[in-house]
C-alpha positions as CSV (number, residue, x, y, z in Angstrom):
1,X,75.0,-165.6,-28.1
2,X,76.6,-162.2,-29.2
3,X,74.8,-163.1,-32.9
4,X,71.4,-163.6,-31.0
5,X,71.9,-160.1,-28.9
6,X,73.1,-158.4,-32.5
7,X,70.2,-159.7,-34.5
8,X,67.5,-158.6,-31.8
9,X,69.1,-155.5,-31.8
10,X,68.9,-155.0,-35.2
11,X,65.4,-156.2,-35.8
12,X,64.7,-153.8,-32.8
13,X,65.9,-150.8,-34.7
14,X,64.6,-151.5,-38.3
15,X,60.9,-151.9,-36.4
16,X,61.2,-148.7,-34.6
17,X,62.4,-146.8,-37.2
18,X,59.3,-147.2,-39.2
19,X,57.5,-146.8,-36.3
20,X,55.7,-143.1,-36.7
21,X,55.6,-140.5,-38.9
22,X,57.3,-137.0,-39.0
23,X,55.8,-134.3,-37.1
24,X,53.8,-132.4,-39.5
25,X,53.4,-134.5,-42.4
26,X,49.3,-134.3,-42.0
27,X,50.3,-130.7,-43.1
28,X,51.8,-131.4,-46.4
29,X,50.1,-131.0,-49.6
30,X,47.7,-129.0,-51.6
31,X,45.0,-127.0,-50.5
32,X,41.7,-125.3,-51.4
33,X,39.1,-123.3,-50.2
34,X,36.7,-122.4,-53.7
35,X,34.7,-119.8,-51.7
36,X,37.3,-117.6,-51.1
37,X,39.6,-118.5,-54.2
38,X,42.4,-119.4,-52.0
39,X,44.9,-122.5,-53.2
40,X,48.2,-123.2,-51.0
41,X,50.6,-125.4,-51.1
42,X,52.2,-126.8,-47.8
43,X,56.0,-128.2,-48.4
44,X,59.0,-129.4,-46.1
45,X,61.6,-127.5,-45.9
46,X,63.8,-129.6,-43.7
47,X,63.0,-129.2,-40.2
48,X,60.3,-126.5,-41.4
49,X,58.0,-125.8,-43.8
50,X,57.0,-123.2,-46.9
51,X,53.4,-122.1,-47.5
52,X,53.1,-121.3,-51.2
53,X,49.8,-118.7,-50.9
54,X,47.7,-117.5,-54.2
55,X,45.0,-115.7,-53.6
56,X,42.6,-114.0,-56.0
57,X,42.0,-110.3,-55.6
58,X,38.3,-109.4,-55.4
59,X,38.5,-106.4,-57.3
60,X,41.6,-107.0,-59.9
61,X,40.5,-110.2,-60.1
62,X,44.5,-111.1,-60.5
63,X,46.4,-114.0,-58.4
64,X,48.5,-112.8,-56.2
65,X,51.4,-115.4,-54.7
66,X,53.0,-115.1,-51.7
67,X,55.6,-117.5,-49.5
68,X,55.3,-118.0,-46.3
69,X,58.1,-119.9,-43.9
70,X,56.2,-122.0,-41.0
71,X,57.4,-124.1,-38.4
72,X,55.8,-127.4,-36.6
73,X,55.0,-126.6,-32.8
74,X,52.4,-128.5,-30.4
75,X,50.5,-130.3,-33.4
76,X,49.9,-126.6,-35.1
77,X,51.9,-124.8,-38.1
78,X,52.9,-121.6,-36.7
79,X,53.2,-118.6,-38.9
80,X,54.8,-115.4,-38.7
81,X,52.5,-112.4,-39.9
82,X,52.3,-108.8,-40.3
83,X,50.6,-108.0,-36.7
84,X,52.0,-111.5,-34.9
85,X,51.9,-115.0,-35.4
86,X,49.0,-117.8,-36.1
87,X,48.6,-120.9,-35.7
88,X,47.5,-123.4,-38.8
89,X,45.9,-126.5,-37.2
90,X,44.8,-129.8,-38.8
91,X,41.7,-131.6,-38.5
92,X,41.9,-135.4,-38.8
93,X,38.3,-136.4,-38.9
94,X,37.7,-134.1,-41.8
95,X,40.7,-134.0,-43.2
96,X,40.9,-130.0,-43.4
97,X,43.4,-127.2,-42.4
98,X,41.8,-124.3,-41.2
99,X,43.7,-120.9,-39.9
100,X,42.7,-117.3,-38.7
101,X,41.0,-115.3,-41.4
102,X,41.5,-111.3,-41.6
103,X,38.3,-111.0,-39.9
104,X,36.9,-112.7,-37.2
105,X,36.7,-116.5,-37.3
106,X,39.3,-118.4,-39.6
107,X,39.2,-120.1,-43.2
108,X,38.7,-124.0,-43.2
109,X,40.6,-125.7,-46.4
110,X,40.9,-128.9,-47.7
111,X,42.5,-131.1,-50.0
112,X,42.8,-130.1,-53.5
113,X,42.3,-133.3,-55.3
């Protein structure tokens, strides 16, 4: 009987422990938006994430590359910035990130295949 009790048991926990997927693993990858010559790179960093930002300058014309830490929080990455924090969020359908631009509305990305 206790061999019964142990083997349910550990069938129990090898099932659930492939049972879902890290928080913010939708998150992780490469990104692109061609329009605005923006490519970042989303990465774990443990518990949190890093943000790997090059960005093209319009006049220079030269990348410029910037990290940026980021945690997982109510299905958004949050980001510290400058003036605040934002939020990066994660459509499924689409498969795209999108996240506050500098002006109004926000910058929609997707996978860099």
């Amino acid at each position: 009987m206790k061999n019964i009790l142990l083997a349910s048991n550990l069938c129990a926990m090898t099932l659930l422990s492939g049972c879902g997927k890290s928080t913010g693993d939708e998150f992780v990858g490469k990104w692109v938006n061609d329009r605005q010559t923006i490519h970042m790179e989303i990465t774990r960093n443990g518990d949190s994430f890093i943000i790997v930002d090059e960005e093209t300058q319009i006049m220079s014309k030269q990348p410029v590359t910037s990290k940026i830490p980021a945690t997982y929080q109510d299905g958004v990455l949050r980001i510290d910035m400058g003036l605040g924090s934002g939020n990066i969020g994660y459509d499924k359908r689409k498969d795209t990130i999108f996240m506050p631009s500098a002006g109004n509305g926000s910058i929609e990305m997707h996978r860099d295949r």
